[in-house]
PQR file of N, CA, C, O and H, with PARSE charges and radii, in Angstrom:
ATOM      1  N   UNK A   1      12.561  -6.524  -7.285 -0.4000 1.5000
ATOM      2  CA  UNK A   1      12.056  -5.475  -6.413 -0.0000 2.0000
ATOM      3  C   UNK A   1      13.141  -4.410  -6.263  0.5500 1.7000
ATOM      4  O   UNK A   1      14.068  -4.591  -5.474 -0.5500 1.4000
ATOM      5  N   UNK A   2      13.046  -3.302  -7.006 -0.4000 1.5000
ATOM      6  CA  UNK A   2      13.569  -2.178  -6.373 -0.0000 2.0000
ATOM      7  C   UNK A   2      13.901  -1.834  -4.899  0.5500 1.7000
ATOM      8  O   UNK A   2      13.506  -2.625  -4.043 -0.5500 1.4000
ATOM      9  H   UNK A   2      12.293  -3.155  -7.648  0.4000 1.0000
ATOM     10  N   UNK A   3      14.819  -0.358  -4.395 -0.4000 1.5000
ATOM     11  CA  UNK A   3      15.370  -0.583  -3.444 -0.0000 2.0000
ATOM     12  C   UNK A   3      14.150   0.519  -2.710  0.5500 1.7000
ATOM     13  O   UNK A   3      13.859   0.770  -1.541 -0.5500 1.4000
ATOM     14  H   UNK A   3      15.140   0.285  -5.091  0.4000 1.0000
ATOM     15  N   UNK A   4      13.759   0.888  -3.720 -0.4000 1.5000
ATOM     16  CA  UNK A   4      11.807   1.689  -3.044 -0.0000 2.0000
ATOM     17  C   UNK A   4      10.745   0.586  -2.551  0.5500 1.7000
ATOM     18  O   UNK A   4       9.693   0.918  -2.005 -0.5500 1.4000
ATOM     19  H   UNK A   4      13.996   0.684  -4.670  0.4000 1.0000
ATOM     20  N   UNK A   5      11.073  -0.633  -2.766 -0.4000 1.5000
ATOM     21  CA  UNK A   5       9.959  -1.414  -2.438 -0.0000 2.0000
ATOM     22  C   UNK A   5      10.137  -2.277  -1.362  0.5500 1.7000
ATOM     23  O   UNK A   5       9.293  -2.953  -0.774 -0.5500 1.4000
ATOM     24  H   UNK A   5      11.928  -0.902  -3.210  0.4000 1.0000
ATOM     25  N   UNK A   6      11.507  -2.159  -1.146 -0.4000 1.5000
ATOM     26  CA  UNK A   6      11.960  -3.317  -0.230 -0.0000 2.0000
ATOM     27  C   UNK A   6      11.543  -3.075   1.205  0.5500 1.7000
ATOM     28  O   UNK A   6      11.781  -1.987   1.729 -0.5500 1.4000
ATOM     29  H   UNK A   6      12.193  -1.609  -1.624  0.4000 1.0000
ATOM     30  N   UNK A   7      10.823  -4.217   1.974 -0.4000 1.5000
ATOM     31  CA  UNK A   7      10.180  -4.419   2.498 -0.0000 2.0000
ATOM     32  C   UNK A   7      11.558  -4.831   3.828  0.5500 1.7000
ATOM     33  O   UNK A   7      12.401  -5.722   3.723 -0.5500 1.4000
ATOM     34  H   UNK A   7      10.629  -5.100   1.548  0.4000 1.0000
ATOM     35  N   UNK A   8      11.363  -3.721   5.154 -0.4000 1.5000
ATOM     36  CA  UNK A   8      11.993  -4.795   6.046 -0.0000 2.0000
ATOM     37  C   UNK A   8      11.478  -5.228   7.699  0.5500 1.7000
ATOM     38  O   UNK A   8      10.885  -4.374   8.359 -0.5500 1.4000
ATOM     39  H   UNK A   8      10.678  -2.997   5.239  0.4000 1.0000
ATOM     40  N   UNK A   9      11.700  -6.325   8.169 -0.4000 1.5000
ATOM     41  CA  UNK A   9      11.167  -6.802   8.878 -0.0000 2.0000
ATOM     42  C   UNK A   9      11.913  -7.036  10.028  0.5500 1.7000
ATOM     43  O   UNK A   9      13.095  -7.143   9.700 -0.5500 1.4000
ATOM     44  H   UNK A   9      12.182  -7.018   7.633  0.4000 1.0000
ATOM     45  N   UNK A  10      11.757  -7.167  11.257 -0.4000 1.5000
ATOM     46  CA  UNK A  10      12.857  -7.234  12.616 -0.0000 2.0000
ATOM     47  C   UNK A  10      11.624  -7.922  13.606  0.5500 1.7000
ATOM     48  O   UNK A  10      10.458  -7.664  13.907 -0.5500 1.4000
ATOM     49  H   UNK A  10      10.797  -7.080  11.524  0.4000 1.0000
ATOM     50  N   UNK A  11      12.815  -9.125  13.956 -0.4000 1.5000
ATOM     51  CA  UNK A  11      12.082  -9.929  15.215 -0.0000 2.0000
ATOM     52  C   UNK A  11      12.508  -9.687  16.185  0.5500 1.7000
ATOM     53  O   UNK A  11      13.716  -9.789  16.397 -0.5500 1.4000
ATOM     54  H   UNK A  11      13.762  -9.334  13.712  0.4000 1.0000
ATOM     55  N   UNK A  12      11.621  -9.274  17.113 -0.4000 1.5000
ATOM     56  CA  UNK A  12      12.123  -9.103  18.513 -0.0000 2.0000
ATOM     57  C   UNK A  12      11.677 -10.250  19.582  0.5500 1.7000
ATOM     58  O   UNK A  12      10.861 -11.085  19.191 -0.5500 1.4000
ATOM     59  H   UNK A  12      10.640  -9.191  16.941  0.4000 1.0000
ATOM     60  N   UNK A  13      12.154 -10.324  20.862 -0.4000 1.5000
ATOM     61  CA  UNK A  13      11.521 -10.940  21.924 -0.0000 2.0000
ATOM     62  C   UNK A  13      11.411 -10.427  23.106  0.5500 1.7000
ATOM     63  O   UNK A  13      12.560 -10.350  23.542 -0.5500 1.4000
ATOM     64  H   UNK A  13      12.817  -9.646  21.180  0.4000 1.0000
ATOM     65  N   UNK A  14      10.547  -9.961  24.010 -0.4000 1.5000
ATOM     66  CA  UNK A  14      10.839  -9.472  25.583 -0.0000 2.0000
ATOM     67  C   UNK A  14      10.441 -11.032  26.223  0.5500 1.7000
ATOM     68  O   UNK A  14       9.671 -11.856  25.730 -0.5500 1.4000
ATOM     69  H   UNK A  14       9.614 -10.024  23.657  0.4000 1.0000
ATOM     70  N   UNK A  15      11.037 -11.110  27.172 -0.4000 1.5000
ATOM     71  CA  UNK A  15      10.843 -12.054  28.048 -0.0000 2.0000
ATOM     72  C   UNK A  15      11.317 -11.845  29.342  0.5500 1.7000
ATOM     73  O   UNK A  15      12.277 -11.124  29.615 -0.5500 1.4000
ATOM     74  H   UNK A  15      11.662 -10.441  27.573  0.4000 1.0000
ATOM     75  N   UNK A  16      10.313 -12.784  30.528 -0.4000 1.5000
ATOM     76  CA  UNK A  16      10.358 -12.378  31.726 -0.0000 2.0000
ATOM     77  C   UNK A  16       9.190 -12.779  32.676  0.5500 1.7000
ATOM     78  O   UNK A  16       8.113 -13.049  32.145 -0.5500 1.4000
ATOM     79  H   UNK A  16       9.533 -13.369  30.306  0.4000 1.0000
ATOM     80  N   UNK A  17       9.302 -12.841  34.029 -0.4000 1.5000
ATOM     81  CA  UNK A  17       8.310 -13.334  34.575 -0.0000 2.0000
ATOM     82  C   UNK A  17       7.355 -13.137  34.329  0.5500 1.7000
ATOM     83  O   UNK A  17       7.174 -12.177  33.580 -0.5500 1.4000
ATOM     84  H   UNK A  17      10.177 -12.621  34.460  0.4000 1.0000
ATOM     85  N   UNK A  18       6.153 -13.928  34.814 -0.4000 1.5000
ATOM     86  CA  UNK A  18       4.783 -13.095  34.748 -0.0000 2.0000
ATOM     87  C   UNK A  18       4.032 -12.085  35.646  0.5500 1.7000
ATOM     88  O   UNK A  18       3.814 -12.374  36.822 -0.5500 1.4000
ATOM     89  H   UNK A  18       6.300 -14.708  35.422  0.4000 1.0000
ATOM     90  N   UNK A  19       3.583 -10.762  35.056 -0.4000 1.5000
ATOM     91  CA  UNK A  19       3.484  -9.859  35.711 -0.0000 2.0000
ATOM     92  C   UNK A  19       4.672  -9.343  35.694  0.5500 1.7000
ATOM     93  O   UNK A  19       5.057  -8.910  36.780 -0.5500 1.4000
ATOM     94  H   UNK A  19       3.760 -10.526  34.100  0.4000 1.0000
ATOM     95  N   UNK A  20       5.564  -9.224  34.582 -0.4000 1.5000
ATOM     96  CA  UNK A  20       6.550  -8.114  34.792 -0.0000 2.0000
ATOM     97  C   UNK A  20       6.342  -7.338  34.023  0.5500 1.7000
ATOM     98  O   UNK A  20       7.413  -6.782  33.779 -0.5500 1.4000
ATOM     99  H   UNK A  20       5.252  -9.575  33.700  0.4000 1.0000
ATOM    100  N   UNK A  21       5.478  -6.883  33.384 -0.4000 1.5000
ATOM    101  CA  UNK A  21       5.092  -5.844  32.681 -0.0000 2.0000
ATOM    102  C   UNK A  21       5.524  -6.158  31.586  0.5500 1.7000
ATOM    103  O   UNK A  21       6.095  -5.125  31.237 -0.5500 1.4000
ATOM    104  H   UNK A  21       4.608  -7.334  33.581  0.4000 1.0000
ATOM    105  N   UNK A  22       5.697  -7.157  30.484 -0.4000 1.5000
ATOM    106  CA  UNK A  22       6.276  -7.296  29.249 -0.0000 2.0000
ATOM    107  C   UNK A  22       5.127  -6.432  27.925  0.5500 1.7000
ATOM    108  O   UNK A  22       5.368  -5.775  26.913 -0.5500 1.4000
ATOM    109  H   UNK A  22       5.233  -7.996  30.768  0.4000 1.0000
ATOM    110  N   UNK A  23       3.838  -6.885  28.629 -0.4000 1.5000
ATOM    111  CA  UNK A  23       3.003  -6.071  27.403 -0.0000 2.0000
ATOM    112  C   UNK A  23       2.645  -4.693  28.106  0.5500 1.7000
ATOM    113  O   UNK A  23       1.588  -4.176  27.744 -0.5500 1.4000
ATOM    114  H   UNK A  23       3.643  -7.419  29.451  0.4000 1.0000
ATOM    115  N   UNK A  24       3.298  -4.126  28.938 -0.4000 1.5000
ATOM    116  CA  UNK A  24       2.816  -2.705  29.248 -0.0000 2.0000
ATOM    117  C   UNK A  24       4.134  -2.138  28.909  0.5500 1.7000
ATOM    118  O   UNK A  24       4.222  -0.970  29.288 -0.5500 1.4000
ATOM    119  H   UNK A  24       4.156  -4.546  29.232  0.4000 1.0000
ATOM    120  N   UNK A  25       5.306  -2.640  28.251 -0.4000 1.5000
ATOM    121  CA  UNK A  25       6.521  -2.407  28.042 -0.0000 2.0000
ATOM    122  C   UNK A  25       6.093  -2.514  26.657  0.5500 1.7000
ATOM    123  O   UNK A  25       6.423  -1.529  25.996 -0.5500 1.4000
ATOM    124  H   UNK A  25       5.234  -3.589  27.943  0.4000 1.0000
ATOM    125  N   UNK A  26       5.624  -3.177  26.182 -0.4000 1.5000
ATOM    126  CA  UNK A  26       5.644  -3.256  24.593 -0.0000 2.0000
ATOM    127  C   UNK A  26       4.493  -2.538  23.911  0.5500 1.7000
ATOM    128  O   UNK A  26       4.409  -2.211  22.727 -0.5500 1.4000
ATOM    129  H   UNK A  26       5.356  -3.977  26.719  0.4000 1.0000
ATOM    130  N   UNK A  27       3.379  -2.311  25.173 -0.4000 1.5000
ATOM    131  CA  UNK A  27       2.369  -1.176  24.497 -0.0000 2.0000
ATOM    132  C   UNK A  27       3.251   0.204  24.702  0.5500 1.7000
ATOM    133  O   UNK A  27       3.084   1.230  24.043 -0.5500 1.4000
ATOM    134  H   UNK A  27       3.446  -2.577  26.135  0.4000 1.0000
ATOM    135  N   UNK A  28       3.971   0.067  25.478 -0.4000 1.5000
ATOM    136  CA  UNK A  28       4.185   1.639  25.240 -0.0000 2.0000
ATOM    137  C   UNK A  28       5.428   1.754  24.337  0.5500 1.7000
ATOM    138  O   UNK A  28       5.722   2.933  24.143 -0.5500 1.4000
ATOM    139  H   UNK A  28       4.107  -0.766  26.014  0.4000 1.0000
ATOM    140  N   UNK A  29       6.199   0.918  23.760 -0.4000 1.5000
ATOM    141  CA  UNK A  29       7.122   1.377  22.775 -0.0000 2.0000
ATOM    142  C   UNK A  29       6.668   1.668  21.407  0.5500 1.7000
ATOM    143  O   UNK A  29       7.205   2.397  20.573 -0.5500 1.4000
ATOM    144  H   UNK A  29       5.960  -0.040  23.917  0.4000 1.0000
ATOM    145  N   UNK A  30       5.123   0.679  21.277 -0.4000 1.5000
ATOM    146  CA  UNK A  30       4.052   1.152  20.454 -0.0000 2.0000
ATOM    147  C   UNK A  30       3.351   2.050  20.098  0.5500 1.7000
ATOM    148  O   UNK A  30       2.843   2.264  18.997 -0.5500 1.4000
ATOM    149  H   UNK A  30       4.686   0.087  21.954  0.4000 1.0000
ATOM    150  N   UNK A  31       3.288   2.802  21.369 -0.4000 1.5000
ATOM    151  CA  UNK A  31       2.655   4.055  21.534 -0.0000 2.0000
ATOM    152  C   UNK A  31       0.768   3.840  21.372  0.5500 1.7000
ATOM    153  O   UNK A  31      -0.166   4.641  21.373 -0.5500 1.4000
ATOM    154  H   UNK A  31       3.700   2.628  22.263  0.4000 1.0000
ATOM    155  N   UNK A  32       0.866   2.341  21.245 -0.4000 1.5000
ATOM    156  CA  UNK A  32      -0.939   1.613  21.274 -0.0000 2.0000
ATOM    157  C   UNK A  32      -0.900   0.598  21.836  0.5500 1.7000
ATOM    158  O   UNK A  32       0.064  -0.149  22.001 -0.5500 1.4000
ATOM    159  H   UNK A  32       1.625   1.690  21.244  0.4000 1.0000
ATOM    160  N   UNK A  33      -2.102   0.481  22.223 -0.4000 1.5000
ATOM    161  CA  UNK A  33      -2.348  -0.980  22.695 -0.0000 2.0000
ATOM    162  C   UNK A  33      -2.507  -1.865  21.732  0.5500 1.7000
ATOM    163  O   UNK A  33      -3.470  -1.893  20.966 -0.5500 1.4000
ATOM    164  H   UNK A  33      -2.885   1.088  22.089  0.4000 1.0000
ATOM    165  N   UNK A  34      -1.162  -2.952  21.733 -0.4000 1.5000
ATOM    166  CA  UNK A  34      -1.158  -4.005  21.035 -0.0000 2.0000
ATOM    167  C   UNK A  34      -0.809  -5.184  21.513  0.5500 1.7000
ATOM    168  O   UNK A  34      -0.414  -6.065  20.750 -0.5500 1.4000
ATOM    169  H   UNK A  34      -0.380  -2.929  22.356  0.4000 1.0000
ATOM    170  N   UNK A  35      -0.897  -5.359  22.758 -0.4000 1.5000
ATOM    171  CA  UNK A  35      -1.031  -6.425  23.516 -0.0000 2.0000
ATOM    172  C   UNK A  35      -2.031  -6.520  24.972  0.5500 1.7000
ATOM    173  O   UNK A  35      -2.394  -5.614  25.722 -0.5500 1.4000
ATOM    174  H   UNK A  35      -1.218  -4.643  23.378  0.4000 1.0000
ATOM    175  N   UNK A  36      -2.219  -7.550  25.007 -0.4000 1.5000
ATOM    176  CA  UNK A  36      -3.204  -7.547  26.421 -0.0000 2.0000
ATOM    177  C   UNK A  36      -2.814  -7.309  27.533  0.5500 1.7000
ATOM    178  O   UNK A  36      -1.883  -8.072  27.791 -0.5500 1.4000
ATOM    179  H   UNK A  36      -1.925  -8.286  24.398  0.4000 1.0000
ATOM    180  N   UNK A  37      -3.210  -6.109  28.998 -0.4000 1.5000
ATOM    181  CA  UNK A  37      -2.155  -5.945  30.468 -0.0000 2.0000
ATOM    182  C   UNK A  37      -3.304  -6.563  31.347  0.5500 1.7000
ATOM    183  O   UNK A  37      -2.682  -7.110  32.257 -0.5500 1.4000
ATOM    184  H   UNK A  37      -3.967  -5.490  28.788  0.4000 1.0000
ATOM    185  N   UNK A  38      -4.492  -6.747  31.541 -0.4000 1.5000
ATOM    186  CA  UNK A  38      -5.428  -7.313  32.415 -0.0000 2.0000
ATOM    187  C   UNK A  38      -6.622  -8.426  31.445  0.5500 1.7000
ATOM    188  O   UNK A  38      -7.094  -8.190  30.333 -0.5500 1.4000
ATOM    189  H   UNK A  38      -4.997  -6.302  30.802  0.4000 1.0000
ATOM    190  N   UNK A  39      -6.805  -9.360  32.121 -0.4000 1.5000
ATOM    191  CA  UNK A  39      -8.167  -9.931  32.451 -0.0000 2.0000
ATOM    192  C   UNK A  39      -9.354  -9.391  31.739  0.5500 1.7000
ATOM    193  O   UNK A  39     -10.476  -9.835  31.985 -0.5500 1.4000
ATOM    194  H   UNK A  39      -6.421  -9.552  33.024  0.4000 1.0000
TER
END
């Protein structure tokens, strides 16, 4: 694989109580909704 094809990948984690906003923190670094904030 060429250095045009190379593919890269990064794991992250937020963690924290519940109800601390972890997926309204992570939809918005997304700039979409990609996690669930209600019910």
């Amino acid at each position: 694989m060429n250095n045009s094809q190379e593919k890269k990948c990064s794991v992250i984690a937020i963690c924290g109580s519940p109800n601390a906003g972890k997926s309204t923190l992570l939809n918005s670094i997304m700039g979409k909704k990609v996690s669930i904030t209600s019910n």
